[in-house]
C-alpha positions as CSV (number, residue, x, y, z in Angstrom):
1,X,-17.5,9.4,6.4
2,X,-16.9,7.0,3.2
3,X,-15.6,3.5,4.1
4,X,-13.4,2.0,1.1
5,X,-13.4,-1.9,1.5
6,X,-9.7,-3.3,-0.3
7,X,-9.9,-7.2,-0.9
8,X,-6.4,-8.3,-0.6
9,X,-4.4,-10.4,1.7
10,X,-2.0,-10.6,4.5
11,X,-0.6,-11.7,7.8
12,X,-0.4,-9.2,10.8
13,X,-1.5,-8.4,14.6
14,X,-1.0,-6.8,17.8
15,X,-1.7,-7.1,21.8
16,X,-3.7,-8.6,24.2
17,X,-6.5,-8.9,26.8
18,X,-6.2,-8.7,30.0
19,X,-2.6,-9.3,31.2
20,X,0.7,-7.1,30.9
21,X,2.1,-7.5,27.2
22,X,4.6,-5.9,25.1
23,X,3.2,-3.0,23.4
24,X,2.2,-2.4,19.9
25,X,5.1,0.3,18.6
26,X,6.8,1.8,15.5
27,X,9.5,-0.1,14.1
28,X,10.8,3.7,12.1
29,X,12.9,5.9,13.6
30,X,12.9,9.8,13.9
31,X,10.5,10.9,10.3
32,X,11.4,15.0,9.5
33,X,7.7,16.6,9.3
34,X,7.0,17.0,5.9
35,X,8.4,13.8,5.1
36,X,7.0,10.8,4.2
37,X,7.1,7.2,5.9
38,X,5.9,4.2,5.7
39,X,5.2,3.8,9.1
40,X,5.7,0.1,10.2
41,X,3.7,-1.2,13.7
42,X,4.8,-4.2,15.6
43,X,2.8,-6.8,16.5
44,X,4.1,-8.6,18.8
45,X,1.7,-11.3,19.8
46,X,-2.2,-12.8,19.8
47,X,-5.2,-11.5,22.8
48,X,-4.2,-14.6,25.4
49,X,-3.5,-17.2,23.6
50,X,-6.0,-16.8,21.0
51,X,-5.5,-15.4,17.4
52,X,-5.6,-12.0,15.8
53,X,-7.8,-11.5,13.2
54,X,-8.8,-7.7,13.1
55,X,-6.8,-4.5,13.4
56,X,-7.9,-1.0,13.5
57,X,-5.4,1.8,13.2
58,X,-6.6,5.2,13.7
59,X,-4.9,7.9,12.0
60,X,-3.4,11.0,13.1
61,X,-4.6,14.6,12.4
62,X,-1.8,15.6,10.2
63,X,-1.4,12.4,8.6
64,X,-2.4,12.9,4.9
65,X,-2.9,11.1,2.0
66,X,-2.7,7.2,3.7
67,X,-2.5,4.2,1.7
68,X,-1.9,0.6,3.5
69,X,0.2,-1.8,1.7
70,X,-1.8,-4.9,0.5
71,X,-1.1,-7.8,3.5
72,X,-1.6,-11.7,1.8
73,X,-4.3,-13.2,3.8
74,X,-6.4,-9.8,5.4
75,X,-8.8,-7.6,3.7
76,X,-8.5,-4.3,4.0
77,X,-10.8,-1.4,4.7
78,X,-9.8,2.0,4.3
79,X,-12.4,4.6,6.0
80,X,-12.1,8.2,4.8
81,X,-13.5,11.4,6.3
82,X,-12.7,15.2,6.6
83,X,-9.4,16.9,8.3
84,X,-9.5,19.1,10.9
85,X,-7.1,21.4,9.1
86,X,-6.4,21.6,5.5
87,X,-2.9,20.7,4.4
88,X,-0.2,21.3,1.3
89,X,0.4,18.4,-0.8
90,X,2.5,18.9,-3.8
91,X,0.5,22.6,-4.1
92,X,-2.7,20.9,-3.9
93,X,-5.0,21.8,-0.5
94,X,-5.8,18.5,0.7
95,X,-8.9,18.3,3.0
96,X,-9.9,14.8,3.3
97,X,-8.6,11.1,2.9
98,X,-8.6,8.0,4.9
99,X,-9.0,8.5,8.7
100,X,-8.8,5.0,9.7
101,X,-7.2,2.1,8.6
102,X,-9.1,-2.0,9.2
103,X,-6.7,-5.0,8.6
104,X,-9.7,-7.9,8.9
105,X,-10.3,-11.5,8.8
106,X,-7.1,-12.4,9.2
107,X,-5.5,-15.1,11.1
108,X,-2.3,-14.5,13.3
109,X,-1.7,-17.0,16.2
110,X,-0.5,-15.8,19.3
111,X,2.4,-17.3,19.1
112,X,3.5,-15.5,16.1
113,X,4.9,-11.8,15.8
114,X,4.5,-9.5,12.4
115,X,4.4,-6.0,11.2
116,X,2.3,-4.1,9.2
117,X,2.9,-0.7,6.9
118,X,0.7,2.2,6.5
119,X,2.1,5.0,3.6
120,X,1.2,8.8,4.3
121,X,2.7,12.0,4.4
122,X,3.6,13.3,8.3
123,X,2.0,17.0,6.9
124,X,2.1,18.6,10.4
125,X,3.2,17.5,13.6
126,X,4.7,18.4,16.8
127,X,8.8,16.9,17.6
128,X,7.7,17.1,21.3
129,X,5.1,14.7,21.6
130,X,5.5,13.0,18.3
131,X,2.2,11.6,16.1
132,X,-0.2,8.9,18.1
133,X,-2.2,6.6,16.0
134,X,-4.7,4.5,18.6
135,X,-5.0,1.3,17.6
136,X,-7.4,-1.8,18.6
137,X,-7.2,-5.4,18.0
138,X,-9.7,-8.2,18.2
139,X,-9.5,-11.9,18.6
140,X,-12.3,-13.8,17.8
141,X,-16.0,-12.6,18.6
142,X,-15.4,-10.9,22.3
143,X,-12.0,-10.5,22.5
144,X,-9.6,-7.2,22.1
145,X,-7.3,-4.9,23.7
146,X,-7.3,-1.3,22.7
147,X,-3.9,0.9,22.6
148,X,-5.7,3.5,22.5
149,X,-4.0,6.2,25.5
150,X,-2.4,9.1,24.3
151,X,0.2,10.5,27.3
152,X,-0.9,13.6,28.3
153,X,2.1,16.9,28.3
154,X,4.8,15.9,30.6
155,X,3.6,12.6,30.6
156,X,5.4,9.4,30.4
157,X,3.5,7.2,27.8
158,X,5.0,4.1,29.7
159,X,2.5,5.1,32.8
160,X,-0.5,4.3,30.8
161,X,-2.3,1.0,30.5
162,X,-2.7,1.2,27.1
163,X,-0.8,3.5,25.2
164,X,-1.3,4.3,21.6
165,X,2.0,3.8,19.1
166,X,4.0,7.0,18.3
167,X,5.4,7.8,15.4
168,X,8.3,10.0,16.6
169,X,9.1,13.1,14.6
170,X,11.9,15.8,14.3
171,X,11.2,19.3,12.8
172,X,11.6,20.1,9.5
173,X,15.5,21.5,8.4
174,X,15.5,25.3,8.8
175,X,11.5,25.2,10.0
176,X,11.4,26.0,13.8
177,X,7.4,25.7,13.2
178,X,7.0,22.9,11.4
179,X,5.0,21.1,14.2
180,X,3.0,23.4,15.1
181,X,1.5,25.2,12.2
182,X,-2.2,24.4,10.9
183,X,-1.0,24.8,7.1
184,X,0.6,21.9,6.6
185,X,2.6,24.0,3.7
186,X,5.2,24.8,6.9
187,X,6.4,20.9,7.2
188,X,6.8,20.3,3.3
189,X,10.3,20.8,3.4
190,X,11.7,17.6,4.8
191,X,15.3,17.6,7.2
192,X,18.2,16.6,4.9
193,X,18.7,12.9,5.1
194,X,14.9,12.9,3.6
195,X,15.3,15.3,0.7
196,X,13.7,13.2,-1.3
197,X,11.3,11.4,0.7
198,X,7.7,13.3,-0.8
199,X,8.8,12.3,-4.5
200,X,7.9,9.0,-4.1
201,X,4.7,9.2,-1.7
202,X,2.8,8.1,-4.6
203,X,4.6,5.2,-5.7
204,X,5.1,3.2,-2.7
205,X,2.9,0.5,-3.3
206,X,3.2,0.5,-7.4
207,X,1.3,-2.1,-9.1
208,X,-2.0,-1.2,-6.4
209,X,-3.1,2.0,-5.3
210,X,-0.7,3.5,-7.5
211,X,-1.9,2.4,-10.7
212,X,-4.6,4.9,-11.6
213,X,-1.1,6.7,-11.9
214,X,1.2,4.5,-14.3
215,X,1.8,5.8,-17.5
216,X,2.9,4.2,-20.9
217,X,6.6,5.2,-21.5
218,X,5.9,3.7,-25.1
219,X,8.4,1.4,-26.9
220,X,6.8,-2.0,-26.5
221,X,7.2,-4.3,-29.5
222,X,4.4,-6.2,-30.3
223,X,3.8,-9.4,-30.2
224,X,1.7,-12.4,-31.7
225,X,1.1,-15.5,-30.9
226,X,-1.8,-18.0,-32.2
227,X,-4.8,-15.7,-32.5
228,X,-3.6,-13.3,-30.0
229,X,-1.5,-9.8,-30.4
230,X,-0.3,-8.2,-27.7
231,X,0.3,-4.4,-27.3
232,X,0.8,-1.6,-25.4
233,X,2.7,-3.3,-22.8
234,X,4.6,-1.5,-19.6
235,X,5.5,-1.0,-16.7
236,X,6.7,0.9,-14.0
237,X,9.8,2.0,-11.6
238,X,9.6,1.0,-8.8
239,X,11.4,2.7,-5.2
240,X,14.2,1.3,-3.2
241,X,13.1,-1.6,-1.2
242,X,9.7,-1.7,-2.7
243,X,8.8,-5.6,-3.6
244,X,5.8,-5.3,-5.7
245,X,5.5,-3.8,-9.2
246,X,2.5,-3.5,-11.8
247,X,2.7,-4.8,-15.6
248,X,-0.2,-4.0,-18.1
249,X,-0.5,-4.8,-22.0
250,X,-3.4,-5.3,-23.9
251,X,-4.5,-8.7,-25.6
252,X,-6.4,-8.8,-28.8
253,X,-8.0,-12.4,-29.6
254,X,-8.8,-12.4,-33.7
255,X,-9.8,-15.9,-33.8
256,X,-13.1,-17.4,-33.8
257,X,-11.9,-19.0,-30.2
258,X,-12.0,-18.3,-26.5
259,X,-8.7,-18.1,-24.5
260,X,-7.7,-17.2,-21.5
261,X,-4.5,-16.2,-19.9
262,X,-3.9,-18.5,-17.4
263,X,-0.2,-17.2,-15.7
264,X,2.7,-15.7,-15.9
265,X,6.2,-15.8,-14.8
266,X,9.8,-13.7,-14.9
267,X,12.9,-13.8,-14.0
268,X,12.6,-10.2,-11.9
269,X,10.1,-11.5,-9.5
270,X,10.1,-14.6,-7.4
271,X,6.1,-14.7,-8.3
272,X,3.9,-12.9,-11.0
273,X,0.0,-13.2,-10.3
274,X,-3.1,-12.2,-12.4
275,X,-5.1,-9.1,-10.1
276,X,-8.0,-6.9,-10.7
277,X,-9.0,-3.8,-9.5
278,X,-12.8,-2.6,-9.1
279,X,-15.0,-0.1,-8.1
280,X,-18.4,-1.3,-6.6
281,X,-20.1,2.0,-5.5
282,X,-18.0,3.3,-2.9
283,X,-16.1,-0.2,-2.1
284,X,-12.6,-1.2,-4.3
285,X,-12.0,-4.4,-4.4
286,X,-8.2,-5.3,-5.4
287,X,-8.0,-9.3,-5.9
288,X,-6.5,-12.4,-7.4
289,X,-7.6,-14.1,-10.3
290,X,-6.7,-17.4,-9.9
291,X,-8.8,-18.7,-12.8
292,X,-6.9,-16.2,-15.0
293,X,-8.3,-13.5,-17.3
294,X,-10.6,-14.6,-20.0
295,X,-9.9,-13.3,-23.6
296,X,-13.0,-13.5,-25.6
297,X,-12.7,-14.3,-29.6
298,X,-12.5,-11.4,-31.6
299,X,-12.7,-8.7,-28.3
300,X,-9.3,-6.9,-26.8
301,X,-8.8,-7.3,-22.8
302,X,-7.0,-4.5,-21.7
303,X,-4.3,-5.0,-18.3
304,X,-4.2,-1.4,-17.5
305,X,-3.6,1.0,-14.5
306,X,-6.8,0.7,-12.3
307,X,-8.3,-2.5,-14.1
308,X,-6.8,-5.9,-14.3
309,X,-2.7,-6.5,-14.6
310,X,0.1,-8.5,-13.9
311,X,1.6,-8.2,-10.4
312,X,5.3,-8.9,-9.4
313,X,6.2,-10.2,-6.0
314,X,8.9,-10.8,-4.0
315,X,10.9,-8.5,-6.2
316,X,14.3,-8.8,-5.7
317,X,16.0,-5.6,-7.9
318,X,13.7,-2.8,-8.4
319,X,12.8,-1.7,-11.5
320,X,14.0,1.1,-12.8
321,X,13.2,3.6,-15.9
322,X,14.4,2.5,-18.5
323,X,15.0,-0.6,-18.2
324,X,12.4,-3.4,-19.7
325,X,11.5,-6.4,-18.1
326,X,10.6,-10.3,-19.5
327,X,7.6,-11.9,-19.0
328,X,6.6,-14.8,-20.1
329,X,2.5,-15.3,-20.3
330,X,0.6,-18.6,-20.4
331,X,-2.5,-18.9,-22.7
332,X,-5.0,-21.9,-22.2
333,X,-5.1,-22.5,-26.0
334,X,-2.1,-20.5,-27.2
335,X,0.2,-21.1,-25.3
336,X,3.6,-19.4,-23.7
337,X,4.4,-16.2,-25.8
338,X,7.6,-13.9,-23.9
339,X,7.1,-10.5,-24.2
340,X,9.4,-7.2,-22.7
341,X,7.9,-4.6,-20.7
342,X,9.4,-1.2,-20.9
343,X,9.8,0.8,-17.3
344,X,8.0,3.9,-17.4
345,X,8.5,6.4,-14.7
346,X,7.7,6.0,-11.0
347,X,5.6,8.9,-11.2
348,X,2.6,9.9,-13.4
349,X,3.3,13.4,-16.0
């Protein structure tokens, strides 16, 4: 089993120790198996008074192709591991992904309530009894409550101590099957209302996870300022209701100087930060540059999909193909310099 450690950060939680609380559910309704979700858990409070810091959400058999979406203030570790069954995705056999999801060292107070999202595809599943994913949180060193009891058939979930959130399903349009089946190729036609719900599975976090798959729609003029030229610059569509976005260019410095972008800004996002994304071994660390990305004289820095880039918060109107969106970058030593990102496609060719 591989454990992939995410450094970003967030603000989340769950139940408690020791006394009756309100459980930890699913704020979705009904998801069409086959479709996908971004499944949002309620958290409705702290472990008796004190605060949440971890939480570890344990993924469903049938529950493909996860991805968490980045939290301010919590790392993230995503632990992978084998299916039981092997399941269609897009006409690729999928056999393995993340199994488990950590939100850690985080700090919710009790008094406090918050939600947290985890992306997948609901490959297989059965409308009956709907999909369980046990969950635990801690509070400190000794403390935690685990909702971890999944109801057995003919069982009412509200009977149990501690029962696990459901995600609730509803077969696939025209698929009588689509729960039951161990190829997950039964549930990949989603009900009506989420025709269109798999297209975007990919892009849901764009400007993170998604950026291995951003591509350059072309069309960016370039731009020069001091010693610097910029090129190659892009970004990407976002989906509806999805508040972060990616920007990449690439920054040539052909002076005899170091500089260093230092910030950005537009007026598409209520915040633009500087973030980079690594691979150490098996860990990917996704994080903040708050000293801003150096820009050695006479090398090229490249913001690119997987690598370091611009990311836009609080996102008000998504972007969309086509379009182009105005940034304005800060250099230590040259200065401001606006440039316009074209919107590529939400999805990779």
């Amino acid at each position: 089993m591989k454990t992939r450690l995410i450094v970003a950060t967030s603000l989340v939680a769950l139940a408690s120790t020791g006394s009756a609380l309100a459980h930890a559910t699913f704020a979705n309704g009904p998801v069409a198996v086959g479709a996908y979700v971004a499944a949002t858990l309620q958290v409705p409070h702290g472990c008796d008074g004190k605060a949440t810091n971890e939480v570890r959400i344990k993924l469903p058999e049938g529950f493909i192709s996860a991805k968490p979406m980045v939290k301010p203030g919590w790392e993230i570790e995503v632990i992978k591991g084998d299916y039981q069954n092997s399941y269609d995705n897009h006409g690729k056999a999928v056999t393995s992904g993340p199994v488990e999801i950590r939100f850690k060292n985080g700090d919710l107070p009790d008094d406090f309530y918050d939600t947290f999202t985890v992306y997948g595809k609901v490959a297989a599943g059965d409308p009956a009894t709907g999909l369980a994913f046990p969950t635990v949180q801690l509070c400190g060193a000794d403390d935690k409550v685990s909702w971890e009891e999944i109801a057995a058939p003919g069982q009412n979930p509200h009977d149990l101590k501690g029962p696990a959130p459901v995600l609730q399903l509803v077969a696939a349009e025209g698929d009588e099957h689509a729960g039951h089946g161990t190829h997950a190729g039964h549930g990949d036609q989603p009900a009506a209302a989420d025709a269109h719900a798999g297209h975007g599975g990919h892009d849901a976090h764009a400007g993170h996870g998604d950026h291995m798959a951003a591509t350059n729609p072309g069309g960016f003029e370039a731009v020069t300022v001091g010693d610097l030229e910029l090129t190659a610059g892009f970004t990407k569509a976002m989906l509806p209701g999805q508040p972060v976005g990616g920007g990449f260019v690439t920054i040539t410095n052909r002076g005899a100087s170091d500089d260093r972008l230092v910030s950005a800004t537009s007026d598409r996002a209520g915040e633009v930060q500087l973030h980079e994304m690594a691979m150490q071994g098996d860990v990917m660390k996704m994080r903040q540059l708050p000293d801003g990305i150096p820009v050695p004289a006479g090398q090229t820095v490249e913001l690119v999909p997987g690598g370091l880039h611009l990311m836009f918060f609080k996102v008000a109107e998504p972007f969309q193909e086509g379009q182009s969106v105005k940034v304005t970058l800060t250099f230590e030593k040259a200065g401001n310099v606006d440039v316009v990102l074209p919107v590529g496609p939400a999805k990779a060719n």
